[in-house]
C-alpha positions, 0 to 999 in steps of 0.5 A: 524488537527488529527482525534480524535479516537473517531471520526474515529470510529464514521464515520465508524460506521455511514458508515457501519449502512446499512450493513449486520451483523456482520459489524455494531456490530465488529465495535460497540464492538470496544475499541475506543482507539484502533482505528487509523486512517492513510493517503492512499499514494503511489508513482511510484517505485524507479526508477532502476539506475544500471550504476550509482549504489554505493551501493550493498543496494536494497529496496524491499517491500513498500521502492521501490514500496509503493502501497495503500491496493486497489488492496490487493498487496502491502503485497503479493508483498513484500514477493515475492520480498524477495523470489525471491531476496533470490532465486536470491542471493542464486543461484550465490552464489552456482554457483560463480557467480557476485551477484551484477548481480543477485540483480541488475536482481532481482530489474529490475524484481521487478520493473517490476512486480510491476509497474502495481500494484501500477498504478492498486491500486492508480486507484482504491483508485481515483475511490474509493476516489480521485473525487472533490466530495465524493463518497456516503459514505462520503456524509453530510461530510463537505467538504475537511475533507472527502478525510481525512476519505478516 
């Protein structure tokens, strides 16, 4: 069943009334049919296969090491990995060197870089959001829509 715009706003409205301003009125003043709502998802990055490799393709950013926005990563992640991957590439091009090393370098990099991160946010969306029971701001919430509105 998909969440109503409507309701989305008004849960979060209901979440934020104890806040301090200007919370509750950034939220009041919100067009409801501007508002969405989306499932939190991660999922351990794309595991390297560099001796059976076919393709010359690399997924950065979110296509390798999807991450929840917990631990505020996932974006910074992703621009690093452009970065270095570009860093990478351009260096064995100036040097004549094998650029499928360097992507294939820059990938196990990636991965291992991320690798804490993604752990580190899903830990923190399951400490936040992922009990048998609601955490309090999803109390009175009936139950099994709450990991929903999570």
């Amino acid at each position: 069943e998909e969440l109503r715009k409507a309701d989305i706003l008004g849960r979060c409205l209901s979440v934020v009334s104890g806040w301090h301003e200007p919370c509750s009125s950034v939220l009041s003043s919100t067009i409801p049919g501007t508002v969405w709502g989306s499932y939190l998802m991660s999922r351990p990055p794309l595991p390297i296969n560099s001796k059976t490799r076919k393709t010359r393709t690399i997924a950065i950013g979110d296509a390798c090491h999807g991450m929840t926005p917990f631990k505020g990563q996932g974006a910074n992640s992703a621009l690093l990995d452009g970065v270095r991957l570009g860093s990478k590439v351009s260096r064995s091009i100036s040097s004549g060197k094998d650029i499928l090393g360097s992507v294939l370098e820059a990938e196990r990099e990636m991965i291992d870089r991320t690798g804490k991160k993604v752990r580190d946010s899903e830990a923190a969306c399951l400490e936040l959001h992922g009990g048998e029971e609601p955490t309090p701001e999803f109390k009175g919430v009936e139950r099994g829509r709450w990991k929903e509105l999570a």
